[in-house]
N, C-alpha and C positions, 0 to 999 in steps of 0.2 A: 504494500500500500504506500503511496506514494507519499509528501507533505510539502506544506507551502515552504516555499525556500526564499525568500523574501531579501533576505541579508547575509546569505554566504558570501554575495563579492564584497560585499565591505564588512566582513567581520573583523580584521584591525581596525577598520574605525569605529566600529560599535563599541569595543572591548576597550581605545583610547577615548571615547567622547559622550556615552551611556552614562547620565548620573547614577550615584549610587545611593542604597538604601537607608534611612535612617536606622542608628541602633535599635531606639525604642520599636521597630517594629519587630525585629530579628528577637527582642526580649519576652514582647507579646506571643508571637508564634513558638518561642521554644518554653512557654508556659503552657502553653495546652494541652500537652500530652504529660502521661504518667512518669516515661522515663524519657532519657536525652541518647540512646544508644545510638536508633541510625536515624536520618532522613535523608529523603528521596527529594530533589526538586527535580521536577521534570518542565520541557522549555527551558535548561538551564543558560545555553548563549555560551557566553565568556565566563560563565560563573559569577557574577557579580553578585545574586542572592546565595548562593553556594559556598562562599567566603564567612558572609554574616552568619550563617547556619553552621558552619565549622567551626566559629569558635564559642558554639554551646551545645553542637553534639557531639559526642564520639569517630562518629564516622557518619560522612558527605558523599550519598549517590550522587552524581550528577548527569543529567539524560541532555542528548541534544539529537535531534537528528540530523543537523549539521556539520558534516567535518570538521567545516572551514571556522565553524564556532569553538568546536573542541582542541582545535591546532591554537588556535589564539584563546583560549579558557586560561585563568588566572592560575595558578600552581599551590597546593597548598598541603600539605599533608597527610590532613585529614579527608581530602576530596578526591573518590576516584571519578573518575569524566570514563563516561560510556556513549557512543554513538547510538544513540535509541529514539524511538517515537514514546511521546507519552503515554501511547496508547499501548504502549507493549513495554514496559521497559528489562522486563530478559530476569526482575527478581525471583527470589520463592514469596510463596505466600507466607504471610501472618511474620513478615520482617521486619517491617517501619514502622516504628514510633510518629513519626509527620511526615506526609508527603504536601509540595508545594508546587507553588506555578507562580511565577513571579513576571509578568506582564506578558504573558504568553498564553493564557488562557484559552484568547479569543481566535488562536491561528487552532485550536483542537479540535477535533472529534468530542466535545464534553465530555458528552455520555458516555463514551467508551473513555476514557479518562478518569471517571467517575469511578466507572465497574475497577478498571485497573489498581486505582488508590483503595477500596475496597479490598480486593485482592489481597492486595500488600499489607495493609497497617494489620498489626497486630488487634487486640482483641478492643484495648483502649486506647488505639490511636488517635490521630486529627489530623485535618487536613487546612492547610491555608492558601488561598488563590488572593494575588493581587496584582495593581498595576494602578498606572497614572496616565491622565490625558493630557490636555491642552497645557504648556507651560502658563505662568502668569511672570508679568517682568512687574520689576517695582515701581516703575512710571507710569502715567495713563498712556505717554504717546507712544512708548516705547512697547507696551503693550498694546495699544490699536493697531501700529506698525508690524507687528508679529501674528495677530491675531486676523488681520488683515492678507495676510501672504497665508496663515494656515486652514482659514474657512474662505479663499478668495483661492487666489493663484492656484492651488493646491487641491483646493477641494475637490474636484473632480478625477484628481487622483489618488485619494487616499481609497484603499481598498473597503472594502462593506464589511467585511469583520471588524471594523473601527467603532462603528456602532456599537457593538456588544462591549467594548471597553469604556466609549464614553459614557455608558449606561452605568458603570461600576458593576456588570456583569447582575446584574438584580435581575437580569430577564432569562438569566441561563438556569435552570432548573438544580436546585441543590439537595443531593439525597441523603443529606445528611443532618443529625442535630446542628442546627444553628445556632452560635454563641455570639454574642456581643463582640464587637469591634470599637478599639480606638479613632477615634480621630486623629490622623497625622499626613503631615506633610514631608515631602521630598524636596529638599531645598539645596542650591550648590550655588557659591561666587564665581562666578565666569565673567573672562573676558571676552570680548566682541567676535576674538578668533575662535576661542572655545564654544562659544553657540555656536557658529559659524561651523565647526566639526561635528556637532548635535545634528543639529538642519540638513546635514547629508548623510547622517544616517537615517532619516526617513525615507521608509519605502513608498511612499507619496513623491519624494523627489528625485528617488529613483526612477521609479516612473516617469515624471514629468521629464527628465535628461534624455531617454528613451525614445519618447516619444518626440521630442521637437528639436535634440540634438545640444541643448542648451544645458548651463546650472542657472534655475533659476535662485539659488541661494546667494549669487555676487549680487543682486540687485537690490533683494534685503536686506544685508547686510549694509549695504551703503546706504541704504535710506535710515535701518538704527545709527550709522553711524554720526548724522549728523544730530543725534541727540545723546549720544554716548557719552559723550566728550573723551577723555585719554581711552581710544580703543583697548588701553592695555588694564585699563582700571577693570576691578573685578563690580559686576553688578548681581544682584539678588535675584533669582529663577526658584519658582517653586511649583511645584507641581501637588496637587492635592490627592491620596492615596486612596484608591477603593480596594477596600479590603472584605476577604467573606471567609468565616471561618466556621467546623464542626469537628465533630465527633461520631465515627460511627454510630449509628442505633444501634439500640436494644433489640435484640432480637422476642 
């Protein structure tokens, strides 16, 4: 079975320009389960949520079904990196303590994803799926400007699984006890080049390069920059976190 392959060619840039996850979330998610021995994130990328998760479990599955993600995957000792679909990821059963999806959700099979994390957790496992959408910048214009090229320019390239993300995944059916979630944000200081490296990891602008032969990201860019001021100053990016977490049921 095949899957969306969206960002093999730019998995160094993903792995260099992919903000990263607040602790507080990686603290929340390794509270949910009984013990801290394995977890599984599957959709792992470069590992970026795989890192966070290793250094409060034992031992870090990490699934990607992309090579080119698991050649450029972060190194860490507690993390073995496996070439897998979510939907299969090759464990035994009744192994994971958590299994996760960290902005990847919305490229799955769900439900078969679902059945799988089933599979795997043990008797009192849990599972956590999240992700984040639309950046916000800390200016109005600076955020018109961005917001502007990402529901403008763009918009007609962004793929239709985006929906189910910007939704915070509420429409994706969850077969599991549902627990309470924090409220948290993803925040990182960048400068004008370091967005500038973000914005071409979208497969929205992959596309768009594809199709018309162009980056439409040098035009954006010049238009934040004349409200930037020192392009090399770091500015405030956050992005707000939907999170969904459970618990196998009772049988």
């Amino acid at each position: 079975m095949t899957f969306k392959d969206h960002f093999s060619t730019r998995a160094a840039q993903y792995a260099e320009y992919r903000p990263q996850y607040p602790a507080a979330l990686f603290d929340f998610v390794a509270n949910l389960p009984r013990h801290r021995r394995v977890a599984l994130d599957c959709g792992a990328g470069n590992g970026q949520a795989s890192v966070g998760l290793a250094e409060r479990f034992d031992r870090v599955v990490a699934t990607d079904p992309s090579i080119a993600q698991i050649e450029n995957a972060i190194p860490h000792e507690r993390i073995e990196y496996r070439v897998a679909r979510a939907e299969a990821s090759g464990l035994p059963s009744d192994t994971v303590d958590l299994a996760t999806a960290a902005q990847s959700l919305h490229w799955f099979d769900a439900a078969a994803f679902f059945e799988e994390a089933k599979r795997v957790l043990v008797a009192d496992g849990a599972i956590a799926v999240w992700g984040y959408g639309d950046p916000v910048m800390e200016t109005p214009i600076l955020h018109q400007i961005l917001h502007d090229f990402n529901r403008g320019t763009l918009e007609s390239y962004w793929f239709a699984e985006r929906d189910i993300l910007l939704n915070g995944y509420r429409d994706v059916p969850f077969p599991f006890e549902e627990l309470p979630t924090p409220d948290l944000n993803l925040e990182v200081h960048w400068t004008l080049d370091e967005l500038a490296g973000y914005l071409r990891t979208w497969s929205s602008t992959m596309r768009y390069i594809k199709a018309r032969g162009v980056d439409p990201v040098t035009d954006v860019i010049g238009a934040l920059a004349e409200h930037w001021g020192d392009r090399s100053s770091a500015r405030l990016i956050r992005w707000p976190l939907h999170i969904r977490a459970g618990r196998l049921k009772a049988d």
